[in-house]
C-alpha positions as CSV (number, residue, x, y, z in Angstrom):
1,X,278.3,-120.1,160.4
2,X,277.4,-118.0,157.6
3,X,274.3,-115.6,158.0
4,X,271.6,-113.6,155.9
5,X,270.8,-109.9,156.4
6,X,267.5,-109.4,157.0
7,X,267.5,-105.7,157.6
8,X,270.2,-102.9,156.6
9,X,269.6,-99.5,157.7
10,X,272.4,-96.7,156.4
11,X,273.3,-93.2,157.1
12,X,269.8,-92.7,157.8
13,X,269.0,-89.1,159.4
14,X,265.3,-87.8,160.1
15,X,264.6,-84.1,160.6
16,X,261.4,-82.6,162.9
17,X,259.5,-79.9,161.9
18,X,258.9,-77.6,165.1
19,X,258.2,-73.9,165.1
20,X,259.7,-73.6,161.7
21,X,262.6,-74.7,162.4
22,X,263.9,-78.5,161.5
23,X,265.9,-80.1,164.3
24,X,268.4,-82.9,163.0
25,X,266.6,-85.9,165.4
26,X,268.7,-88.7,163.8
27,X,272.1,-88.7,162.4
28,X,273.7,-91.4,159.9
29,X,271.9,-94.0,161.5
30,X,273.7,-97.4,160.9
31,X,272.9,-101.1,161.5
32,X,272.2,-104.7,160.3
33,X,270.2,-107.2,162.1
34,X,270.8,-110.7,160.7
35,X,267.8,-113.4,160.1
36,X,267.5,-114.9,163.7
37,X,269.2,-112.3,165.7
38,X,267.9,-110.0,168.2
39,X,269.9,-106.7,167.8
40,X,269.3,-104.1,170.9
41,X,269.5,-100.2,170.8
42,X,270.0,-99.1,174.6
43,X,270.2,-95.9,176.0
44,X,268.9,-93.2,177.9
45,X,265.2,-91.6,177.2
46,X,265.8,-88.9,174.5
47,X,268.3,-90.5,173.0
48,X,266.3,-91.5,169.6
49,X,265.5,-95.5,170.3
50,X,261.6,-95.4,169.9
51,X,262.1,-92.2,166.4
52,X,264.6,-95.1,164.9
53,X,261.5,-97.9,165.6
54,X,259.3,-95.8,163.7
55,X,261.3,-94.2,160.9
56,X,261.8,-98.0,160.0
57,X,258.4,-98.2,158.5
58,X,257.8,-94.7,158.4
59,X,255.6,-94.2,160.8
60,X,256.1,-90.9,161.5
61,X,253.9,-88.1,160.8
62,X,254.5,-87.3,157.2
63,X,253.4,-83.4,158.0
64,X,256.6,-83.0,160.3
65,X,259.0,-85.7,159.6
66,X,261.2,-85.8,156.6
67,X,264.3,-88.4,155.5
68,X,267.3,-86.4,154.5
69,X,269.2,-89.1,154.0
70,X,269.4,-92.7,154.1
71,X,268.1,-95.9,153.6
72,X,266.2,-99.2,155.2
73,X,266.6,-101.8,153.0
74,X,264.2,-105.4,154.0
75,X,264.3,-108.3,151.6
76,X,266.1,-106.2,149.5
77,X,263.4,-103.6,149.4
78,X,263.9,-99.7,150.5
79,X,261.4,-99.2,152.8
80,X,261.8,-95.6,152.6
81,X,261.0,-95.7,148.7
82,X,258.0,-98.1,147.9
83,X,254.5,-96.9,148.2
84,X,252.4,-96.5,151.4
85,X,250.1,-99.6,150.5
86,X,253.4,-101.6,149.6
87,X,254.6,-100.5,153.3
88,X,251.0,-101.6,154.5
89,X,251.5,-104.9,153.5
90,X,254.4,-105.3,155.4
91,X,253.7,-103.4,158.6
92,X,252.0,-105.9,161.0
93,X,252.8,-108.7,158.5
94,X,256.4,-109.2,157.9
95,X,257.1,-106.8,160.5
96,X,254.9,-105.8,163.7
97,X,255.6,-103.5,166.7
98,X,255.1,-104.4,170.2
99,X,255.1,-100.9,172.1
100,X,255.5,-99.5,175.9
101,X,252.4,-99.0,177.0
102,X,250.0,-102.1,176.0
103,X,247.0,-99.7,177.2
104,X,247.8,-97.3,174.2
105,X,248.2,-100.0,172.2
106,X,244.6,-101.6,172.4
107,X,241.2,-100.3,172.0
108,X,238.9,-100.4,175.4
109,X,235.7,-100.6,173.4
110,X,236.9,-103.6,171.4
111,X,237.2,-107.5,172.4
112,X,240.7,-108.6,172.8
113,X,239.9,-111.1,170.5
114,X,238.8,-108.9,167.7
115,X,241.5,-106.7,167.8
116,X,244.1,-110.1,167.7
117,X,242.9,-111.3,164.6
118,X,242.0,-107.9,162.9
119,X,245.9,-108.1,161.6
120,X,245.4,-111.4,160.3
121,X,242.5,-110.8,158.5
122,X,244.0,-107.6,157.2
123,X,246.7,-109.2,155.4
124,X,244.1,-112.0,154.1
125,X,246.2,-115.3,155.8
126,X,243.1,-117.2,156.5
127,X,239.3,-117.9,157.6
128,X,237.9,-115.7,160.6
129,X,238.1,-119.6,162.4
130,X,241.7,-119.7,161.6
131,X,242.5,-116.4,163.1
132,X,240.6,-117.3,166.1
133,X,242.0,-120.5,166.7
134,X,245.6,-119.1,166.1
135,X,244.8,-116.1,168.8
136,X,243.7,-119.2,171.1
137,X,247.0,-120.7,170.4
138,X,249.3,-117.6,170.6
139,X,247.4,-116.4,173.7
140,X,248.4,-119.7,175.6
141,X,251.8,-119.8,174.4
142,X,252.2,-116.4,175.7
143,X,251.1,-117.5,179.0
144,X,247.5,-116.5,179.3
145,X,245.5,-119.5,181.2
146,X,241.8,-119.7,179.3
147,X,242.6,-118.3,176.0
148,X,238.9,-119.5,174.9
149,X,237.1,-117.0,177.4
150,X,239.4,-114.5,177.3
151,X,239.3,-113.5,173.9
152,X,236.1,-112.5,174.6
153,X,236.7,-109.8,177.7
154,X,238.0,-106.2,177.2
155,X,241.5,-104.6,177.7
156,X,240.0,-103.2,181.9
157,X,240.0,-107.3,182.5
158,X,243.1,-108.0,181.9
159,X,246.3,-106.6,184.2
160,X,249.2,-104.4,182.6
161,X,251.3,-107.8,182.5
162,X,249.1,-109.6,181.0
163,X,248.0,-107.1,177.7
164,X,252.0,-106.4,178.0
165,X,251.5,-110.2,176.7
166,X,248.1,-110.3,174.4
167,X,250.4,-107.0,172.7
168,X,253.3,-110.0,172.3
169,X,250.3,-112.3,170.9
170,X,249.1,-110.0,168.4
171,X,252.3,-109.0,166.9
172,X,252.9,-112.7,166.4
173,X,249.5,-113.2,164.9
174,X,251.2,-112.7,160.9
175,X,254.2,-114.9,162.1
176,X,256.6,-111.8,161.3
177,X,259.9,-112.2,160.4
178,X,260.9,-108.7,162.5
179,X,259.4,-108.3,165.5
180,X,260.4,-104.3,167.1
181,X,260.1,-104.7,170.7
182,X,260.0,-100.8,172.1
183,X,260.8,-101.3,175.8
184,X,258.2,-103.7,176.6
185,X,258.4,-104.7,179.9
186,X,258.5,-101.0,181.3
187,X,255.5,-100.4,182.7
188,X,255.2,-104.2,184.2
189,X,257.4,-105.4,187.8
190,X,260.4,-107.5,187.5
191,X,259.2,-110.5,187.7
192,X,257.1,-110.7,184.2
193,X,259.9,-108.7,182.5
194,X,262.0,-111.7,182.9
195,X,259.2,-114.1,182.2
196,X,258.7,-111.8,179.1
197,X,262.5,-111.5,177.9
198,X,262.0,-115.7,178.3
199,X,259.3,-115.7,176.3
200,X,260.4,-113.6,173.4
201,X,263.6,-115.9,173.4
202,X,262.0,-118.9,173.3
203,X,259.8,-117.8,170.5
204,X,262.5,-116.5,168.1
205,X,264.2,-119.8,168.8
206,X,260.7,-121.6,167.7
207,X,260.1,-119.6,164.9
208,X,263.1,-118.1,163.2
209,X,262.1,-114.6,163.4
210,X,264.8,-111.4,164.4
211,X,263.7,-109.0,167.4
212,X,264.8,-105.4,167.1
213,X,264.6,-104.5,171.0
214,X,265.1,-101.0,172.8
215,X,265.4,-100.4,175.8
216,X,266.9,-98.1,178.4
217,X,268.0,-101.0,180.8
218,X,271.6,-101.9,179.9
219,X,271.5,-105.1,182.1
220,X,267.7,-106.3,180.7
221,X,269.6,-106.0,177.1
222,X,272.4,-108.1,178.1
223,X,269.9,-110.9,178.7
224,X,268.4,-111.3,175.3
225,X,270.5,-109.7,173.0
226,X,273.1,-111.2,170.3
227,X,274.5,-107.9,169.4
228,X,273.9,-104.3,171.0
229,X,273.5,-100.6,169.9
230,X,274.8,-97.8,171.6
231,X,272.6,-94.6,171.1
232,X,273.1,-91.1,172.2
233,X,271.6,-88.0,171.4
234,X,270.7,-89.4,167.8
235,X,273.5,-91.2,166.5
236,X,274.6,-94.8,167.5
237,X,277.7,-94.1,169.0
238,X,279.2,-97.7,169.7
239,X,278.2,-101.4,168.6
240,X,279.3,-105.2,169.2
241,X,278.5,-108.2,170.9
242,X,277.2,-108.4,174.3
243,X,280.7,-109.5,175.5
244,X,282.2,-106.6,173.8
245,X,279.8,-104.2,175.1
246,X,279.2,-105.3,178.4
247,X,282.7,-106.6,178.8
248,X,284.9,-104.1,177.0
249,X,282.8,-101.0,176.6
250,X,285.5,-98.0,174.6
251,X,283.1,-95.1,174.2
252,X,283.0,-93.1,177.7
253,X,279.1,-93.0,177.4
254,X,278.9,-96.9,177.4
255,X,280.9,-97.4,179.9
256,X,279.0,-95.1,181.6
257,X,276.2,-96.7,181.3
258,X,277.7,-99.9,182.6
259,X,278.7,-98.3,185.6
260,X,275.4,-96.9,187.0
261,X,274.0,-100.2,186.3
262,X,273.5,-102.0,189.7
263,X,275.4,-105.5,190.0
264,X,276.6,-108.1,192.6
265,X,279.8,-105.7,192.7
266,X,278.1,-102.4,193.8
267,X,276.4,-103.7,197.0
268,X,277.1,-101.1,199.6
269,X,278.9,-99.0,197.3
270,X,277.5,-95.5,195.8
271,X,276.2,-95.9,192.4
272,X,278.0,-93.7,189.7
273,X,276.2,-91.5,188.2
274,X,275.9,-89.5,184.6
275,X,276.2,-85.6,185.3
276,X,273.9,-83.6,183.3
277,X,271.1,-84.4,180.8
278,X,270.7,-85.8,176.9
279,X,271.0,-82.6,175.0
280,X,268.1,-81.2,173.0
281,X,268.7,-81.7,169.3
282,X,268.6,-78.0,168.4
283,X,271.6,-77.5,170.7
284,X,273.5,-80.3,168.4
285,X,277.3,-78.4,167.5
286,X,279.7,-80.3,165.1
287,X,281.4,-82.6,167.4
288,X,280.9,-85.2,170.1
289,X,277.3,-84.9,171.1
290,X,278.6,-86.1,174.7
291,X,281.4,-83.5,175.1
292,X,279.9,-81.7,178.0
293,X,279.3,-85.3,180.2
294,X,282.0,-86.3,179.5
295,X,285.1,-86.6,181.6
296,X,288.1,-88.2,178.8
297,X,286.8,-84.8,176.5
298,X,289.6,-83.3,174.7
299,X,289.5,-79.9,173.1
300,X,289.3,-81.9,169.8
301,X,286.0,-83.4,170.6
302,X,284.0,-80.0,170.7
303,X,284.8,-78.9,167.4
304,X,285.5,-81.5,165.1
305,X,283.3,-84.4,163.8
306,X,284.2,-88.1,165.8
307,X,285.8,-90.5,163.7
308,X,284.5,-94.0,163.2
309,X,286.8,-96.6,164.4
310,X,286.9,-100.2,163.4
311,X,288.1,-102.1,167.0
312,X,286.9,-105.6,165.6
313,X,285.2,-107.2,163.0
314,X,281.9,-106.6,165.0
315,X,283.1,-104.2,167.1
316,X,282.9,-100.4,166.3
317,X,282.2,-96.9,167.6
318,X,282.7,-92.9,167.2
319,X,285.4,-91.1,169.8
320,X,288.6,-89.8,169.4
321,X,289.8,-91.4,172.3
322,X,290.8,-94.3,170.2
323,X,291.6,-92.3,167.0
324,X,295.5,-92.4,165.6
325,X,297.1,-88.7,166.0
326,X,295.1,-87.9,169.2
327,X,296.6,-88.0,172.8
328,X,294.3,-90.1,174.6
């Protein structure tokens, strides 16, 4: 079946300002997600997930952040190039954000209904009646039971699961055709992340939108995902389908990750673990950003820049483990 890009991002690098120096935070970023397809970045905390979620629409601070390199192309638009109130229109339109933390993400001095339809409004989609109603509707289909009364009670009424959901509601307000889900089910047990990761499959089906979701949680991604992202330390170091990631991991770090995941097979075994930490970007040296974690290194990897290889047609990642020439 054939399908439609909806969003290209290439070679894209950001650099942070801090104590006058610029640390390289992102390097050649690469990735399409496809009209209808929810593509996941996993990896550990540090690695650059939630940075890539906000250098999309650049919502980074413009005092420390600058783009190097690269490009975000939606509907055939650079994102990176238009004008900040051509970007406005599409923030929280054609694309919205649901974040972590659903506490940060709404205002305890506002109704939760005034701040579900203040998007709506915003982008000028309808009446104040409309917006209501649609909240009403949204909020229900999200799973919150009397919608009508509720929109009138503050965040401190509601529990972390549930704004986890009005978050969800709001980002669907503008019906948006990209919806960036930044490890939303974090802070909630694991009961309402699966009712959630339900939820936002069920809507894409109903709707047609694409979900851009991150997470740290290799086996939550597996669950929702049609395709997955590898990240570490700043660069997306392997991608393919879930059956290719999950099932036949190549890059040491994904299979890493795999095994520290627990599953049916680890009961009464001793998890693996990762030795050592994510390294800090200003410590970034020319070659494999994993070198010193991992235990396939060759003396080539330290020095010298990982090749891209091409296992599939959907299937690719960076490590010479798997490049022509190297002994493996």
């Amino acid at each position: 079946m054939k399908t439609e890009t909806l969003l290209t991002v290439k070679d894209l690098s950001i650099n942070l300002s801090s104590e006058g120096k610029l640390l390289p935070i992102l390097s050649n970023i690469h990735f399409e997600i496809q009209k209808g397809e929810t593509f996941s970045l996993v990896g550990e905390s540090g690695c650059g997930k939630s940075i890539t979620a906000l250098a999309l629409t650049k919502l980074l601070p413009s005092n420390i952040a600058s783009y190097p390199s690269g490009s975000v192309v939606f509907e055939n638009q650079n994102l990176l190039q238009i004008s900040e109130s051509s970007l406005r229109s599409i923030r929280g339109n054609d694309i919205s954000y649901v974040f972590q933390e659903p506490f940060a993400s709404l205002n305890p001095l506002h109704k939760i209904g005034d701040q579900l339809i203040e998007g709506f409004l915003l982008h000028d989609l309808g009446s104040r009646e409309e917006a209501i109603q649609k909240a009403i509707y949204l909020l229900e289909r999200v799973g919150i039971t009397d919608a009508r009364l509720r929109i009138q009670q503050y965040p401190n009424q509601f529990s972390g699961g549930m704004l986890q959901r009005v978050c969800i509601a709001m980002a669907l307000m503008c019906d948006p055709k990209l919806l960036i889900a930044d490890e939303p089910t974090s802070a909630i047990d694991v009961t309402i992340q699966l009712q959630l990761i339900q939820l936002l499959r069920d809507l894409k089906k109903d709707i047609g939108m694409s979900i851009l979701f991150i997470s740290h949680d290799i086996g939550l991604v597996s669950h929702i995902s049609d395709r997955i992202g590898v990240m570490y330390a700043g660069k997306i170091i392997e991608t393919g389908t879930v059956s290719e990631i999950i099932d036949t991991p190549k890059h040491p770090y994904t299979q890493a990750l795999i095994n520290a995941y627990p599953s049916n097979d680890s009961l009464g075994k001793k998890l693996t673990t990762i030795e050592g930490i994510v390294p800090s970007p200003s410590t970034y040296g020319v070659g494999c950003r994993f070198f010193d974690r991992c235990k396939d290194r060759k003396d080539i990897c330290k020095s010298n820049p990982t090749p891209k290889i091409q296992v599939s047609q959907s299937h690719s990642l960076e490590c010479f483990l798997y490049s022509e020439g190297t002994n493996a």
